[in-house]
LOZA-61059 format. One record per residue (C-alpha): residue in one letter; y, x, z. Coordinates in Angstrom, 3 decimals, padded with zeros to 6 digits. Each point is the difference from the previous one (the first is absolute). Layout:
# residues N
residuo | y | x | z
A | Y | X | Z
...
//
This chain:
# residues 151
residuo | y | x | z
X | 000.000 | 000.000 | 000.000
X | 003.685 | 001.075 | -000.458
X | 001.579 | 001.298 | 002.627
X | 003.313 | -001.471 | 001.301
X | 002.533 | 003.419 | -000.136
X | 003.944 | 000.594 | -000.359
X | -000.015 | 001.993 | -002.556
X | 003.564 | 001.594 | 001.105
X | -002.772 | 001.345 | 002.688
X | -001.636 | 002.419 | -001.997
X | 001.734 | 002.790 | -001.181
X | 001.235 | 000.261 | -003.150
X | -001.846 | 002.831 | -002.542
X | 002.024 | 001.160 | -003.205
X | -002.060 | -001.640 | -002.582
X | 001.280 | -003.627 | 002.011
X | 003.283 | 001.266 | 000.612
X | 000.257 | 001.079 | -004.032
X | -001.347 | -003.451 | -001.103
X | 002.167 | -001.873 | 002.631
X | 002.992 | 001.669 | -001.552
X | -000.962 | 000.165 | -004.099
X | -000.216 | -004.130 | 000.823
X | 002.905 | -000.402 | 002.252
X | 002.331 | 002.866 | -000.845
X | 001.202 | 002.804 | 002.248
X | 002.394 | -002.797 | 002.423
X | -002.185 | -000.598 | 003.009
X | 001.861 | -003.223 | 000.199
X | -001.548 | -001.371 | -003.002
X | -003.309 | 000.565 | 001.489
X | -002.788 | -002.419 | 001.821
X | 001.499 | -000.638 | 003.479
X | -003.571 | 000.894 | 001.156
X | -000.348 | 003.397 | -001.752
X | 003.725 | 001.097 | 001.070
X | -001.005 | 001.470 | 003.251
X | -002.661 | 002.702 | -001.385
X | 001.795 | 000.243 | -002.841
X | 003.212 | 001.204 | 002.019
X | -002.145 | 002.393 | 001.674
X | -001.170 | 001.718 | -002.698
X | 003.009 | 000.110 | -002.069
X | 001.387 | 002.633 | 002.834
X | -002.612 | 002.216 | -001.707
X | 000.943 | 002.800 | -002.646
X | -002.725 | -001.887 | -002.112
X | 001.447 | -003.606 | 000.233
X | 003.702 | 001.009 | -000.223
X | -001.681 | 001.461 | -003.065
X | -001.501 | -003.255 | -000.952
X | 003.185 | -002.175 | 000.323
X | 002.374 | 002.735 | -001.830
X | -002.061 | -000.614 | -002.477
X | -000.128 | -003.967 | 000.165
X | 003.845 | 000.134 | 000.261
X | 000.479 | 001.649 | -003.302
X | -001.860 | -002.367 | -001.683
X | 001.770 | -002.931 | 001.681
X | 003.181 | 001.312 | -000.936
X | -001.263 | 000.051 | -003.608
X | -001.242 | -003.497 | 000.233
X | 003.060 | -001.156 | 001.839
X | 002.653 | 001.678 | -003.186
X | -002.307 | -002.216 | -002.455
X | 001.965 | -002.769 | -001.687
X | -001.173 | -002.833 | -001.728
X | 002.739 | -000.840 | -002.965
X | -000.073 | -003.931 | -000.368
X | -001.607 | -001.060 | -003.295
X | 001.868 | -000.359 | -003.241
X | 000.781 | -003.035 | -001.322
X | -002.381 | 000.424 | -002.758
X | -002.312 | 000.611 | 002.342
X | 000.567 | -003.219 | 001.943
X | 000.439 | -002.150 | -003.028
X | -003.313 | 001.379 | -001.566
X | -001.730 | -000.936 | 003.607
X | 001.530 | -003.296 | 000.016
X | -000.890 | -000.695 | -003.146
X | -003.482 | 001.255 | 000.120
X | -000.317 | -002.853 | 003.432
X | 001.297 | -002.947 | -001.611
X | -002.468 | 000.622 | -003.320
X | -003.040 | 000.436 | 002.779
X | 001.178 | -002.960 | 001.575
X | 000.344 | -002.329 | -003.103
X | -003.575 | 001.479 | -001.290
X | -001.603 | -000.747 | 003.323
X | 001.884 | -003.802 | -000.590
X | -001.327 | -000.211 | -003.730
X | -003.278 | 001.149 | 001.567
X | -000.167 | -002.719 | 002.792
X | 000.892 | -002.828 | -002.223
X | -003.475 | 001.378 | -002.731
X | -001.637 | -000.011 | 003.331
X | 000.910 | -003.792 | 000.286
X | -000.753 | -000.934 | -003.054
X | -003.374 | 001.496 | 000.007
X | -000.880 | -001.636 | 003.017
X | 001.445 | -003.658 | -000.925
X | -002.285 | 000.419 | -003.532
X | -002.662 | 001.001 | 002.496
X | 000.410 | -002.906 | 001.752
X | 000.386 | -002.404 | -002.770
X | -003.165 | 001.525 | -001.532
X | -002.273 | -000.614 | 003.341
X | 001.226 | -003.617 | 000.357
X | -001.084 | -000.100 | -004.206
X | -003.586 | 001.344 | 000.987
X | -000.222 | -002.173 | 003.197
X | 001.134 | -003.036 | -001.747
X | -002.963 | 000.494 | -002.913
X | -002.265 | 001.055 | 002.797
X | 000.395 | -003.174 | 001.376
X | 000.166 | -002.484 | -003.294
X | -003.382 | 001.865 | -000.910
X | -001.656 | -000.513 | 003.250
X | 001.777 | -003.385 | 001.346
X | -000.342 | -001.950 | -003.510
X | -003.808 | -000.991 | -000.638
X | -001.590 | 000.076 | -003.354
X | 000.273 | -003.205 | -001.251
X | -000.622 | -000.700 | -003.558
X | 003.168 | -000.417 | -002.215
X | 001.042 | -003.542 | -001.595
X | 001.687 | 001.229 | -002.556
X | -001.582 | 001.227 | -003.162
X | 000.784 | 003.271 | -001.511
X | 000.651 | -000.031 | -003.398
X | -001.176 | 003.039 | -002.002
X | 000.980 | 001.496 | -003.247
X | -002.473 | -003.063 | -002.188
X | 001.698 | -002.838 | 002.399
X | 003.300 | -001.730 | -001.390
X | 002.138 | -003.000 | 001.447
X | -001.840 | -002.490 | -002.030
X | -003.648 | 001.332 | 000.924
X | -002.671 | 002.837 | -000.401
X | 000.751 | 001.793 | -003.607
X | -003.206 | 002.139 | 000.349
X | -002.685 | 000.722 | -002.286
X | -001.862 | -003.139 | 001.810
X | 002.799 | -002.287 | -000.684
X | -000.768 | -003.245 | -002.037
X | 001.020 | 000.025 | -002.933
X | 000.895 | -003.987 | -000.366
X | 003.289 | -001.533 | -001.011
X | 001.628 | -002.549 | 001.297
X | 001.079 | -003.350 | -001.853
X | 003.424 | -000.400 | -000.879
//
């Protein structure tokens, strides 16, 4: 099981002290309230000194670094890059839609022949079919009488 410690109880070995200050910078201030205490301690070493000179050049460098505020181009071609993503994803949504409504409208299709098919018996029809031989006025098949009527 883990043990319940402080760490600021153990003292602090260079390799912590160096990784302490490549993370936080060579301003004990800046540091974990819990890891000032060792940390303190060991900075009145030649080595630590030695560790937060160097930790304090680098956060001077960082500190002179300036971010210029983008160019107008810049902005504009950001803008205009968000307001075509956001009228794609639109256009996209409304496909979306229509996909699902023709989904839709095709299941209630297929559930409404589903249910004609097995709902509706199969009763004989009572209408005749009339096939390529059969005309208004009767059969004109091969079979067909051949008898005329009196005027």
């Amino acid at each position: 099981m883990a043990e319940n410690r402080n760490i600021a109880d153990d003292p602090m070995d260079a390799k912590r002290f160096a990784a302490l200050a490549d993370a936080y910078g060579g301003a004990l201030r800046r540091w974990p309230q819990a890891e000032r205490a060792a940390a303190s301690l060991f900075a009145e070493s030649a080595e630590g000194r030695a560790i937060l000179e160097r930790a304090g050049r680098l956060d001077i460098l960082l500190d002179r670094n300036r971010v210029d505020a983008p160019s107008p181009a810049l902005h504009g071609a950001i803008v205009a890059t968000a307001a075509t993503r956001v009228r794609q994803g639109r256009r996209r949504r409304l496909w979306w839609l229509g996909f699902g409504l023709a989904g839709i409208g095709l299941a209630g299709a297929v559930a409404g022949l589903a249910l004609v098919t097995v709902v509706s018996p199969d009763a004989p029809s009572d209408h005749y079919v009339m096939d390529a031989n059969a005309t208004s006025f009767g059969d004109a098949g091969p079979d067909a009488s051949r008898t005329e009527e009196d005027l």
